[in-house]
C-alpha positions as CSV (number, residue, x, y, z in Angstrom):
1,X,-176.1,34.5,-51.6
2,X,-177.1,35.3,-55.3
3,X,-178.0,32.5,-57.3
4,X,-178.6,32.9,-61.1
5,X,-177.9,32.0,-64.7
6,X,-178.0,35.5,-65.6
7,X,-174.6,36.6,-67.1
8,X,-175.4,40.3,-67.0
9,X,-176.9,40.1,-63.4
10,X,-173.5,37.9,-62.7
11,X,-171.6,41.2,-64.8
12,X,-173.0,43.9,-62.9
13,X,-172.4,42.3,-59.3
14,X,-168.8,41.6,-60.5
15,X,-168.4,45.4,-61.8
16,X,-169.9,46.3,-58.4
17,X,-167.4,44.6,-56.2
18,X,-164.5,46.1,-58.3
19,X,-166.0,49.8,-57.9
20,X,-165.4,48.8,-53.8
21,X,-162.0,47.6,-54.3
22,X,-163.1,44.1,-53.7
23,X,-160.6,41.1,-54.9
24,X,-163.0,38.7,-56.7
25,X,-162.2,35.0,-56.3
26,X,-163.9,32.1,-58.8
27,X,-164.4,28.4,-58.2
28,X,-165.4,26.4,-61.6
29,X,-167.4,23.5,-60.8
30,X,-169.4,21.1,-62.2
31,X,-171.8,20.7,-59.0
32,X,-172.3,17.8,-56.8
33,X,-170.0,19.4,-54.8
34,X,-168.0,17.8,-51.6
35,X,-165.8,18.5,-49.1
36,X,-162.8,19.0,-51.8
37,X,-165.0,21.7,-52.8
38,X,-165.6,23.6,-50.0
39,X,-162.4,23.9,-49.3
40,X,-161.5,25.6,-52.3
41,X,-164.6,27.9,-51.6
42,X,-162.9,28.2,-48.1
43,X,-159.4,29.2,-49.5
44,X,-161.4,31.7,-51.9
45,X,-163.1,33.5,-49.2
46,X,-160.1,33.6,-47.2
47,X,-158.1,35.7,-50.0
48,X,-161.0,37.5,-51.5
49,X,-164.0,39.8,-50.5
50,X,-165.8,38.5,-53.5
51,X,-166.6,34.8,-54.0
52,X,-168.3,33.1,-57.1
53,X,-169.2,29.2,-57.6
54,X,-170.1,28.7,-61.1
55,X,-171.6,25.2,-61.3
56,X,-172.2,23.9,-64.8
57,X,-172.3,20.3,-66.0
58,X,-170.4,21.2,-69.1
59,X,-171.3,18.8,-72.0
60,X,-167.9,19.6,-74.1
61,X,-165.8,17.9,-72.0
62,X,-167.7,15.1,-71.9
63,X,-166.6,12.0,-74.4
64,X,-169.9,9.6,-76.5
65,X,-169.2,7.5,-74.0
66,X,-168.9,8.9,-70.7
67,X,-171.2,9.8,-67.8
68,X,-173.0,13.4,-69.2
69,X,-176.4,11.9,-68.3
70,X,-176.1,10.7,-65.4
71,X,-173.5,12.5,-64.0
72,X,-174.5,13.8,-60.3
73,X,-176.6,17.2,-60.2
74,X,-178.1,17.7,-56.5
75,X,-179.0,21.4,-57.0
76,X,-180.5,22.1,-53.9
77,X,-177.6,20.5,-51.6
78,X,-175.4,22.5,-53.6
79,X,-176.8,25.7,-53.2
80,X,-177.0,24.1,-49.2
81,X,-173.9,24.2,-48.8
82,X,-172.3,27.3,-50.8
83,X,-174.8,29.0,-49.2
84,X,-173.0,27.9,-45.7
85,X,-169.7,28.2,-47.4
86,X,-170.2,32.4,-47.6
87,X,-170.4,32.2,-51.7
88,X,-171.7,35.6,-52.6
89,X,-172.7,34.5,-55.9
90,X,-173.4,31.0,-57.3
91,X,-173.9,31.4,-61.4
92,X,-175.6,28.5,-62.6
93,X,-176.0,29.0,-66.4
94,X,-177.7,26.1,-68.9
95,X,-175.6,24.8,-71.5
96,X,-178.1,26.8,-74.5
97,X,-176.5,30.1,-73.0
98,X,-172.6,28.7,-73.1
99,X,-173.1,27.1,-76.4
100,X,-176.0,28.9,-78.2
101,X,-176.6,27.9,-82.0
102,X,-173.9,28.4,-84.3
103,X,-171.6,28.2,-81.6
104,X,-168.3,27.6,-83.3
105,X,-165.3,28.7,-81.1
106,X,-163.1,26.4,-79.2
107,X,-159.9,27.2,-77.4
108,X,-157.0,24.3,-77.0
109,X,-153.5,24.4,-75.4
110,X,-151.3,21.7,-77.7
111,X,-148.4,19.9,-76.4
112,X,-149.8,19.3,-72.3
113,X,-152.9,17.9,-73.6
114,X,-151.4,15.2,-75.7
115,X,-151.0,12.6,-73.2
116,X,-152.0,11.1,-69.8
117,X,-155.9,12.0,-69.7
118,X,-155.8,13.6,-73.3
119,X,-154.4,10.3,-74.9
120,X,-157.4,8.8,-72.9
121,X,-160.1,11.0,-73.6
122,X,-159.5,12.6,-76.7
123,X,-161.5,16.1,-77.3
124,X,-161.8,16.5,-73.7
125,X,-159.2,19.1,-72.7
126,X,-160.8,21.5,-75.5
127,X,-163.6,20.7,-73.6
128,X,-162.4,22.2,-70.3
129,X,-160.5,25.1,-71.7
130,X,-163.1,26.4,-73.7
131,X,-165.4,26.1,-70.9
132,X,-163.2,28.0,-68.2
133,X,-161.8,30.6,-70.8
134,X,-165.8,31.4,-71.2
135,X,-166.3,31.5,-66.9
136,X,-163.2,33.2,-66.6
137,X,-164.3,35.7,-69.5
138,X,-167.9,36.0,-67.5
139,X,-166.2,36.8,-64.0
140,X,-163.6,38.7,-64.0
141,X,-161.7,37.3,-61.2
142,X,-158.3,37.8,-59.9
143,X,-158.0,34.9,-58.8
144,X,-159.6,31.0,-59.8
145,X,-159.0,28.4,-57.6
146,X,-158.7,24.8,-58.6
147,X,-157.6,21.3,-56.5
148,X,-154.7,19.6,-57.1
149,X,-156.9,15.9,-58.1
150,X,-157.0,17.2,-61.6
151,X,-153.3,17.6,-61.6
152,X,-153.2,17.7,-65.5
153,X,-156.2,19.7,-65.9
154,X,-154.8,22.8,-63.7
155,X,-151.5,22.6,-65.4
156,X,-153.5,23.3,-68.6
157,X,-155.0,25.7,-67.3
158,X,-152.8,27.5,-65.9
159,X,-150.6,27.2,-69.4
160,X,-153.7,28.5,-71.2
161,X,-154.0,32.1,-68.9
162,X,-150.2,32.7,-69.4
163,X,-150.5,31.8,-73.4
164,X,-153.7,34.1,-73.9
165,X,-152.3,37.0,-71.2
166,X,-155.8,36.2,-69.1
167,X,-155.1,38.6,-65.4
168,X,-156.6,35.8,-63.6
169,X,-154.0,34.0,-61.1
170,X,-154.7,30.2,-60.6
171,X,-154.4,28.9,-57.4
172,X,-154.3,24.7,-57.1
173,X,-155.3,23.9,-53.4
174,X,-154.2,20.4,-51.8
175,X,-156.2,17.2,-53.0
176,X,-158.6,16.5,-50.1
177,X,-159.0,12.5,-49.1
178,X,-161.7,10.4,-47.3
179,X,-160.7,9.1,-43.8
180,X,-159.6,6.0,-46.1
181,X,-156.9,7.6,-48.3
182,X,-159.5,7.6,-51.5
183,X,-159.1,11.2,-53.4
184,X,-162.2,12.9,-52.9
185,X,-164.2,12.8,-56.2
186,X,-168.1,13.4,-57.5
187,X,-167.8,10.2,-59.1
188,X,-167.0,8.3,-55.8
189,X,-170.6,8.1,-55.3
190,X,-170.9,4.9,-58.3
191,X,-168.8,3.1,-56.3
192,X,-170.0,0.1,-54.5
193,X,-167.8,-0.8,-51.4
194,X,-165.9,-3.2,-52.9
195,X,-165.1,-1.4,-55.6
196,X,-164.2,1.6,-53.1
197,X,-161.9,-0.7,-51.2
198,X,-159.9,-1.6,-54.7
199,X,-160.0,1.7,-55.5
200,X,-158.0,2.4,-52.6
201,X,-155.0,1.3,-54.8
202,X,-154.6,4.2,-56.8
203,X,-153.7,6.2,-53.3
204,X,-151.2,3.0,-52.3
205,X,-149.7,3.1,-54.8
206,X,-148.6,6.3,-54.9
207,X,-147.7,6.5,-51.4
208,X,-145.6,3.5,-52.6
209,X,-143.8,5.3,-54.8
210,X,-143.1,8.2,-52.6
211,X,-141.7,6.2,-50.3
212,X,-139.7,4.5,-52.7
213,X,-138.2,7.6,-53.4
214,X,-137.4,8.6,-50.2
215,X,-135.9,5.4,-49.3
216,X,-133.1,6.9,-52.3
217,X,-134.4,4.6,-55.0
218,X,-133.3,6.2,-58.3
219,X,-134.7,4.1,-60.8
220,X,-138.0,5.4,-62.3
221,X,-138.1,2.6,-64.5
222,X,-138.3,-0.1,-61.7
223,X,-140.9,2.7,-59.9
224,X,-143.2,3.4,-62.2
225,X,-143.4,-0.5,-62.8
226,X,-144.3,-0.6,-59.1
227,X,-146.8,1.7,-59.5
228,X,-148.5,0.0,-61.3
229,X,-148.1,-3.3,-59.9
230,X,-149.9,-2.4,-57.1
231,X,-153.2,-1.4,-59.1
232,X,-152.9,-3.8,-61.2
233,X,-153.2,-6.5,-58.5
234,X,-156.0,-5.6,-57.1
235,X,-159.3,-7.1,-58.2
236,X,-161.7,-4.9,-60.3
237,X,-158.6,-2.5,-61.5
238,X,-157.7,-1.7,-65.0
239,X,-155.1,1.1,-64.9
240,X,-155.2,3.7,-67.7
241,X,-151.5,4.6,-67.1
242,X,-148.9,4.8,-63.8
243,X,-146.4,7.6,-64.3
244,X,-143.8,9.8,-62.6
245,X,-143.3,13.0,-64.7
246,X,-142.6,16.8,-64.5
247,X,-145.2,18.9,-62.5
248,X,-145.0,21.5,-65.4
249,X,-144.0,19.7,-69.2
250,X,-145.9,16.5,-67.5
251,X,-143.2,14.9,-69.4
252,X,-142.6,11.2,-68.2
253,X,-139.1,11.5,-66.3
254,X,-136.4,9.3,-67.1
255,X,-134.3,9.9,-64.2
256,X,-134.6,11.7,-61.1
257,X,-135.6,15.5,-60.7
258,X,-136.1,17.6,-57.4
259,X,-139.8,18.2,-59.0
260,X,-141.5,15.5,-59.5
261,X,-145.4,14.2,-59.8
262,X,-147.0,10.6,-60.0
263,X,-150.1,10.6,-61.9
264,X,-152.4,7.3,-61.8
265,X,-155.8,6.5,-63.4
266,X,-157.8,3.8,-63.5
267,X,-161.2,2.1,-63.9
268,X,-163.0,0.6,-61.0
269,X,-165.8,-1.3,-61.7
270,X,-167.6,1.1,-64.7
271,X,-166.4,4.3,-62.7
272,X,-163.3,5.9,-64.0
273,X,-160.6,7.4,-61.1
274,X,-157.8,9.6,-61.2
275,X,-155.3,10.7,-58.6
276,X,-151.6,11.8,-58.0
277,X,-149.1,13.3,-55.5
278,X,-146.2,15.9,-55.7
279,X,-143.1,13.9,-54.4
280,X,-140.1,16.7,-53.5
């Protein structure tokens, strides 16, 4: 495995792989990777001969507020385990060679970035897509693989590659969950285990409303409001927002669809979560 900051070394592997007919597969992360991780590496080096981590804390995305500094960065386990993953090449670049001075160029998608997490965290989709339109930009890949966790922020995505005609396909791989139903996150490490016990919430709830659906409940009023009954009983919990809404518009839904998504977030303790689940 390559590892490097080096954008032209990056370039020149990439160019090589193409000239041997290689399909070149990219995982964005932002390191202190876990099992969620690995197995979009996993998927990647299932579908393509080529496979590139890019692990960058990236400091746009981030709001005054929010973790950047001490956000998780345990290089060497990283490279540990893409290293036993099969990653071909891990770029690693420093935030002076994405954002060098003067940098002035930012890329938004409007409309799917208004609400849920962009109501919450204003300035922090521009964040993301001006981030992954840069890695995309630097690796060439066919396809990009993403988990299904950040529902919102693969939806935009996704909406920003067919806007801007970018080749690359995105793939969004199945949300990956502890033993105990918790949605396996970088942040989970802040948690103390109380707080990982009411965070445990967010996933009952959702499997709450599932079931609720399934059961042939039809009112998304009384569901949502059950959604977020069950967080916001729990001790420790202060829910950001509990919604059912369109997979794609990630409009809130006033009545039943046959595509549907519940999207929850919440503050435990200090430590922000987010989760969801696809209900057919």
């Amino acid at each position: 495995m390559v590892i490097s900051e080096d954008a032209i070394e990056l370039r020149r592997m990439v160019a090589d792989a193409r000239r041997s007919r290689k399909l070149v597969g990219c995982v964005p992360t932002m390191g202190a990777l876990h099992d969620g991780h690995i197995s979009l590496v996993e998927r990647a080096r299932a579908e393509c001969d080529f496979v590139i981590v890019t692990l960058f804390v990236n400091p746009t995305q981030f709001g005054p507020k929010e973790d950047l500094q001490k956000y998780p960065r345990p290089f060497e386990a990283d490279c540990d385990k893409c290293r036993a993953a099969g990653v071909d090449f891990l770029f690693c670049p420093t935030a002076d060679s994405m954002y060098p001075a003067g940098y002035s160029t930012f890329v938004e998608v409007q409309g799917l970035t208004d609400q849920w997490e962009g109501a919450v965290r204003p300035g922090h989709f521009r964040g993301v897509t001006t981030v992954v339109a840069k890695l995309l930009n630097l690796t060439q890949p066919d396809k990009a693989f993403f988990g299904q966790k950040d529902f919102q922020q693969q939806a935009v995505i996704r909406r920003m590659c067919r806007d801007l005609d970018m080749p690359t396909e995105i793939i969004t791989c199945p949300t990956l969950r502890d033993s105990d139903g918790l949605a396996m996150s970088s942040r989970n490490v802040y948690l103390s285990p109380a707080e990982r016990t009411s965070g445990l919430s967010l996933s009952r709830a959702l499997l709450l409303a599932r079931d609720k659906v399934r059961s042939g409940e039809t009112d998304l009023r009384a569901i949502r409001l059950a959604l977020r009954a069950e967080m916001e009983q729990t001790p420790g919990v202060s829910v950001d927002y509990a919604t059912i809404a369109d997979p794609d518009s990630l409009m809130e839904l006033t009545e039943i669809a046959p595509r549907m998504v519940a999207l929850v977030a919440a503050r435990v303790g200090a430590t922000r979560l987010i989760d969801n689940m696809l209900i057919p």
